[in-house]
N, C-alpha and C positions, 0 to 999 in steps of 0.2 A: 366163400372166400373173404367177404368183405365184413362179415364178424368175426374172421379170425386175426382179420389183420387188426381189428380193433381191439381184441385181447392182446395181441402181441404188444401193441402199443401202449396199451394200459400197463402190461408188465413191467414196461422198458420209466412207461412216467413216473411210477411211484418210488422210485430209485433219485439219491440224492448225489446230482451229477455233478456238484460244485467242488473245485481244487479247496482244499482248506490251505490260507496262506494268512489265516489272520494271528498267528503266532508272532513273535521276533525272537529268534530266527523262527519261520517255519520248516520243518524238516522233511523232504520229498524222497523216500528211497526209489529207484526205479532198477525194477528186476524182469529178468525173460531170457531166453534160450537165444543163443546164436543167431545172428541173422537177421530179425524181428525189429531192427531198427530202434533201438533202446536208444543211443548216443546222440542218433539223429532229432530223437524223441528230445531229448535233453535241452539240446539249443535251439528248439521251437520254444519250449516251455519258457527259457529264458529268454527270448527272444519277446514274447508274450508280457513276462513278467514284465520287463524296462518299456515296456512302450506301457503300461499303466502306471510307471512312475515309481515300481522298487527293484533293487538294491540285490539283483540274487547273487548267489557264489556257487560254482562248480567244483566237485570233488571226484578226482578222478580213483575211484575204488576200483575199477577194473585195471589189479597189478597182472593180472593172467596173459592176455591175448594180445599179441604182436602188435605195436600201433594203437591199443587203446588209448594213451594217456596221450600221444598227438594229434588222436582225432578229435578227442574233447579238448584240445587246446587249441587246435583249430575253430569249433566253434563256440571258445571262449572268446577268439579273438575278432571273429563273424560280429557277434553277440555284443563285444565289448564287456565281457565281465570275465574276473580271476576265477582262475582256476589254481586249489590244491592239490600238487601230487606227489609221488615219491618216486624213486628208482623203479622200471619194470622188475617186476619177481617179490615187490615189497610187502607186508602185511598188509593185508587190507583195513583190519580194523583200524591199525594205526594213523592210516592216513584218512581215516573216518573222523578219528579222534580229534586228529589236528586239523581238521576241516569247520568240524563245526565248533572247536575253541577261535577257529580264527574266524568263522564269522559274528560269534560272540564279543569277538576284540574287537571289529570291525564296523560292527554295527550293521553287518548285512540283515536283508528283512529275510530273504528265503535261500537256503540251503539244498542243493539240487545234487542224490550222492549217484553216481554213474556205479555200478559192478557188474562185476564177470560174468558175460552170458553162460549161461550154465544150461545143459542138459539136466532132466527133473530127474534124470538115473544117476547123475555123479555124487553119488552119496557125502566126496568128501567138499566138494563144491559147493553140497545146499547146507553143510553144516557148516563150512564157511560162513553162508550168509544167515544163519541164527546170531553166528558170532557179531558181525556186524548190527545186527539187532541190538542185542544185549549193549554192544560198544557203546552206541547213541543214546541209552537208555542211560547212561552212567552219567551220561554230558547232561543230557534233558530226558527226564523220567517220561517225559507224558509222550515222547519223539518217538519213530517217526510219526505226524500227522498224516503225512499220504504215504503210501506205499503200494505205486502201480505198476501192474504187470502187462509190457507189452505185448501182443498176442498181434501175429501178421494173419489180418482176414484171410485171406488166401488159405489158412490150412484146414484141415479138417478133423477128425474125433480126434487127433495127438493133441490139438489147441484144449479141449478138455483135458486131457490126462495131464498133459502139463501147468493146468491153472490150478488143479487140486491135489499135484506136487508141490508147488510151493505156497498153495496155502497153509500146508502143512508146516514149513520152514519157517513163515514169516505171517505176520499178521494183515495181507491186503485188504486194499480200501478199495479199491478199483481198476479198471482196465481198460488201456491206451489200446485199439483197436490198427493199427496200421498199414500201408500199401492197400488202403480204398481205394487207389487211385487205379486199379486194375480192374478186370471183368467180372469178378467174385463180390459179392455184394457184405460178405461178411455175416453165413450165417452162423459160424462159430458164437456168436456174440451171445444171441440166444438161449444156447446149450449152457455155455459159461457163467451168464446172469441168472439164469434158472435153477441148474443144480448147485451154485455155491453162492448165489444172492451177494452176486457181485452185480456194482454200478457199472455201464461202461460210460465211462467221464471225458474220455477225447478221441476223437479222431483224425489220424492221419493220410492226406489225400495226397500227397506229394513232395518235393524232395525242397521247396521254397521254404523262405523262413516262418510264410504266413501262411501254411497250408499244415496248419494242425485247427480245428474245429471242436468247440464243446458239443458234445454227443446232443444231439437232437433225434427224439422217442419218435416224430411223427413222420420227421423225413428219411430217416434211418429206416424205419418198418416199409413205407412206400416203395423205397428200393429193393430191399428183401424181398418183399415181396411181385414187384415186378421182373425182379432176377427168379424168380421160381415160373411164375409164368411163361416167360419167353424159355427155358427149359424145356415147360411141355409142348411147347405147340413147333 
């Protein structure tokens, strides 16, 4: 057991776990299915960013779901940074558009784009979000830099089917592991970094500002793996 937890750990090290924010603007899409805590995700990250000293902007692209665009303005105002949004039911690419020309105008350092949780089966939903792709690519060719998919520990083989749904849609860089703060240690994480050589880059342990964590290979597997033991016995 104790050389395989060393493989596992070895798998999780050779992965490059670090946000790229060294752009201006940097551009962060954050994509995942309902529920997974995407938004929540959002205003830790900026929360993060301004306690190191820059400058992010929040773009509320989820025109879909009841309350999106208050909830991110909620924790733009947590956070202390602007958020761009438009009418509920608006284009999303648009308010894409107009997000990262205004943190172009602005001089923000990182661009943080919230969108519609999405089920990997709403075929017109994930081609929505290619469109958003393409959108950003117009503003800034080499954008998004990050592009991460929240994934709530807690689930099981769908958290796979769903990572290699929208890697199909959109080009990911990595993966926001979430609700660690439960009894599930997160072995989805494994499955997902292994068959699609994805990083997992943070973790979220709970519902505070400062309870998102950069993925740590050594103490992450020690859990893992003591969550499988106490299982068996």
């Amino acid at each position: 057991m104790a050389r395989l937890r060393d493989i596992t750990a070895a798998h999780f090290s050779q992965a490059d776990t670090r946000i790229d924010v060294a752009h201006t603007p940097a551009v962060i899409l954050m994509v995942g299915v309902n529920g997974t805590g995407k938004t929540t995700t959002i205003g830790k990250i900026a929360w993060h960013l301004k306690e190191l000293g820059k400058e992010p902007l929040l773009v509320a692209g989820d025109t879909f779901r009841a309350a999106a665009v208050e909830q991110l303005v909620e924790w733009g105002n947590r956070v202390g940074c602007e958020v761009i949004r438009h009418e509920r039911g608006g284009d999303p690419g648009a308010v894409v558009f107009d997000g990262i020309a205004a943190a172009q105008a602005r001089g923000a350092d990182v661009v943080i784009i919230d969108t519609a949780g999405r089920l990997h089966t709403q075929v017109n939903l994930m081609n929505e979000l290619e469109k958003i792709g393409r959108v950003i690519k117009k503003r800034i060719p080499d954008a998004p830099h990050e592009c991460l998919l929240t994934i709530d520990a807690t689930t099981g083989q769908n958290g796979l089917i769903q990572a290699r749904m929208f890697k199909q849609a959109v080009d990911l860089t990595g993966v926001v592991l979430t609700k660690m703060d439960g009894t599930a240690k997160g072995g989805i994480a494994l499955a997902v970094s292994h068959e699609l050589d994805l990083p997992i880059k943070l973790i979220g342990t709970g519902e505070k500002l400062d309870s998102l964590q950069p993925f740590d290979a050594a103490g992450f597997t020690s859990l893992l793996f003591e969550e499988t033991m106490a299982n068996r016995s």
